[in-house]
C-alpha positions as a Markdown table, in Angstrom:
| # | Residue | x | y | z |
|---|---|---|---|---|
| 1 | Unk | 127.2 | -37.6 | -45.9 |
| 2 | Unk | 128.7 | -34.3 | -44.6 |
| 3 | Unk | 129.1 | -30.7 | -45.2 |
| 4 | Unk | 132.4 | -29.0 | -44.7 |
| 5 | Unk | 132.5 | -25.2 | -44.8 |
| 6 | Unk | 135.8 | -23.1 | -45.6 |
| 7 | Unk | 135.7 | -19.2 | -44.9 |
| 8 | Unk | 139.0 | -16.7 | -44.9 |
| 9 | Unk | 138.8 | -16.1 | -41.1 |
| 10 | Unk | 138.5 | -19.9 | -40.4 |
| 11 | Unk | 139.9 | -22.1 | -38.4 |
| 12 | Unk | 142.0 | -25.8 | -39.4 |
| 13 | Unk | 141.9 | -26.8 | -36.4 |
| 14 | Unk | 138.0 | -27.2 | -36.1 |
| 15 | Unk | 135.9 | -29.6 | -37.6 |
| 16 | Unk | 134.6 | -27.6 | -40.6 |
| 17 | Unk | 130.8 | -28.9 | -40.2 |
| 18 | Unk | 129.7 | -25.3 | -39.5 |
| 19 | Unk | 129.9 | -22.0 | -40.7 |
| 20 | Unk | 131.1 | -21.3 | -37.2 |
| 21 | Unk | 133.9 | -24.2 | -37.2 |
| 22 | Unk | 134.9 | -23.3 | -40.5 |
| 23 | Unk | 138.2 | -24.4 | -41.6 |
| 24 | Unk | 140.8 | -21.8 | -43.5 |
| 25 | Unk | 142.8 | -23.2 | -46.0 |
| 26 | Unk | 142.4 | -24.7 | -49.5 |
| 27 | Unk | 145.4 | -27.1 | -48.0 |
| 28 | Unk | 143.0 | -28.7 | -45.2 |
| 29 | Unk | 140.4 | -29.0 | -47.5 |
| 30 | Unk | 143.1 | -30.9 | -50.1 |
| 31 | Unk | 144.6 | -32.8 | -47.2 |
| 32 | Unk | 141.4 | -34.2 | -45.5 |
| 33 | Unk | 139.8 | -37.7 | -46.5 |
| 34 | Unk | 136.1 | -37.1 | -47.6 |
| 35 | Unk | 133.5 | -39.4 | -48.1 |
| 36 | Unk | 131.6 | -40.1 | -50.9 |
| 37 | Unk | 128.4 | -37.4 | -51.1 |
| 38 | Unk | 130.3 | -35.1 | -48.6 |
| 39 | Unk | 129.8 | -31.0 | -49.9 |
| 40 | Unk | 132.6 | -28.9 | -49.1 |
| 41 | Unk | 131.2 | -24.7 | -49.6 |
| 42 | Unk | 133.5 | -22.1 | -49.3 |
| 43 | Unk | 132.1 | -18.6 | -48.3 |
| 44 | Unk | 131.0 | -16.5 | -50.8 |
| 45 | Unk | 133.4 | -13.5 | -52.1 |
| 46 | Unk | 136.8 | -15.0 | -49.6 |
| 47 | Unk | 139.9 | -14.6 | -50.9 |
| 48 | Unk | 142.1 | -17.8 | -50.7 |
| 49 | Unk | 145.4 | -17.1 | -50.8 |
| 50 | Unk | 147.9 | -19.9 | -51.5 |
| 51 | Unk | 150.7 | -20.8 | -48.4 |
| 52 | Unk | 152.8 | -23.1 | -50.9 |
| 53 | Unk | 152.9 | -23.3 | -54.6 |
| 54 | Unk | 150.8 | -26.5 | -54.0 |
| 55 | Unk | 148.3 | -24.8 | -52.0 |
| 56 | Unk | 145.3 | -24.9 | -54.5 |
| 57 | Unk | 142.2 | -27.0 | -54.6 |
| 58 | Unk | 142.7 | -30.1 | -55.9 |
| 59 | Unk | 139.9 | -32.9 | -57.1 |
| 60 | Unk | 141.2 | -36.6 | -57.1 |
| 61 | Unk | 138.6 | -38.4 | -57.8 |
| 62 | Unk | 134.6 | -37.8 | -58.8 |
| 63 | Unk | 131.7 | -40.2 | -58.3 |
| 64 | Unk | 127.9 | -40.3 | -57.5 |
| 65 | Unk | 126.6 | -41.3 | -54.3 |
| 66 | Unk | 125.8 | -44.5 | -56.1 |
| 67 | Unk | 129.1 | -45.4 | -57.1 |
């Protein structure tokens, strides 16, 4: 299990396991392959602003750890 962090001033190019090497858009977070149990947090009071009309979070699937 991982934790991704997203923040307005971020970076996609990082690895998003820090608050430091955030990443910056809803799209990387929509476009990367997560594991079950992995926590995505985005930074408290950012403003997200959409790049394409598709740009917006997007849950696929859900699940437990378990399953």
């Amino acid at each position: 299990m991982a934790t991704y962090y997203v923040k307005p001033t971020g970076n996609n190019n990082a690895n998003g396991l820090s608050h430091a090497t955030a990443w910056q858009s809803l799209n990387k977070v929509n476009t990367f392959i997560f594991a079950t149990g992995d926590k995505v947090y985005f930074e408290c009071d950012g403003t997200y602003q959409a790049t394409a009309s598709d740009d917006r979070l997007t849950v696929s699937w859900a699940g437990t750890v378990s399953n």
